[in-house]
C-alpha positions in Angstrom: 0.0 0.0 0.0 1.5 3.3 -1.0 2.3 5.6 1.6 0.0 9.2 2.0 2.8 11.9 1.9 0.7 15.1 2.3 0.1 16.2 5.4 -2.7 15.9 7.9 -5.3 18.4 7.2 -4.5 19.0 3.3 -6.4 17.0 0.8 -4.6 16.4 -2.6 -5.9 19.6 -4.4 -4.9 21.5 -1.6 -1.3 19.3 -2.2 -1.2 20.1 -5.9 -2.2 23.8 -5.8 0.5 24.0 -3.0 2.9 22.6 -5.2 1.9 24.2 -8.2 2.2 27.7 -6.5 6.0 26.6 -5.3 7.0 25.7 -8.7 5.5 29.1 -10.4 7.7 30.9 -7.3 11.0 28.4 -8.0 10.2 29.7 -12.2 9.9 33.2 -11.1 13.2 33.3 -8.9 15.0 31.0 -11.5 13.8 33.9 -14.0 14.7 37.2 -11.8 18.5 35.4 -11.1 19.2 34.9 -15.0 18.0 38.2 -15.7 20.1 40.2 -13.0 23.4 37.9 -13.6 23.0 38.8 -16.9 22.8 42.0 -17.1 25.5 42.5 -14.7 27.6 40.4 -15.9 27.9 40.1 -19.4 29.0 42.4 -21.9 26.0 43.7 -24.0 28.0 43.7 -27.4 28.5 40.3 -27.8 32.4 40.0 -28.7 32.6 36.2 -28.5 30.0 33.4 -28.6 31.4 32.0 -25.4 31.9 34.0 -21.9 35.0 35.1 -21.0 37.0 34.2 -18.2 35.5 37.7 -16.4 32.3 36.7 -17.0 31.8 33.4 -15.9 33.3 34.6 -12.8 30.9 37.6 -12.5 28.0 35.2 -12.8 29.7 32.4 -10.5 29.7 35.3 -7.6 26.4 36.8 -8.8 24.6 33.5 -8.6 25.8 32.6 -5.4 25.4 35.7 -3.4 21.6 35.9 -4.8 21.0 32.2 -3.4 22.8 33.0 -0.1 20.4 35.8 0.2 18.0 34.7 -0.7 18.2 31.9 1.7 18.8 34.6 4.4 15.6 36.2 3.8 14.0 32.7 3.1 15.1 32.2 7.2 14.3 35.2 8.6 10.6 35.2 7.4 10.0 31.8 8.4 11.0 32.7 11.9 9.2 35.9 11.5 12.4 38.2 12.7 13.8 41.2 11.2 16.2 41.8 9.2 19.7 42.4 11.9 20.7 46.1 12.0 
């Protein structure tokens, strides 16, 4: 017998429009971090069809700061505290 793997309370509707609304936000971020990296990071007149060594560096950095913030704020709303001074 297969196990139930939503939780008590939630029928599987409420499970898939859950889910569904998690995966629009995970698009959306996924979306907003290409878009700023980018633009950041890459030179707009396209000199070469690869990225240059600056580049992929700029995006390395870009990319992991906006993760590591964005776990940050991820933490701080789940505990419902502020943002330190």
């Amino acid at each position: 017998m297969a196990a139930n793997n939503t939780p008590a309370g939630i029928d599987k509707e409420q499970a898939f429009g859950m889910a569904e609304t998690e995966m629009e936000y995970r698009v959306e971020l996924f979306n907003r971090l290409t878009q700023t990296c980018f633009n950041k990071c890459v030179d707009k007149r396209y000199k070469e069809s690869e990225l240059n060594m600056g580049e992929n560096t700029c995006i390395d950095r870009c990319v992991s700061k906006y993760w590591q913030v964005n776990g940050m704020i991820g933490q701080m709303l789940s505990a419902g505290g502020r943002p330190p001074m």
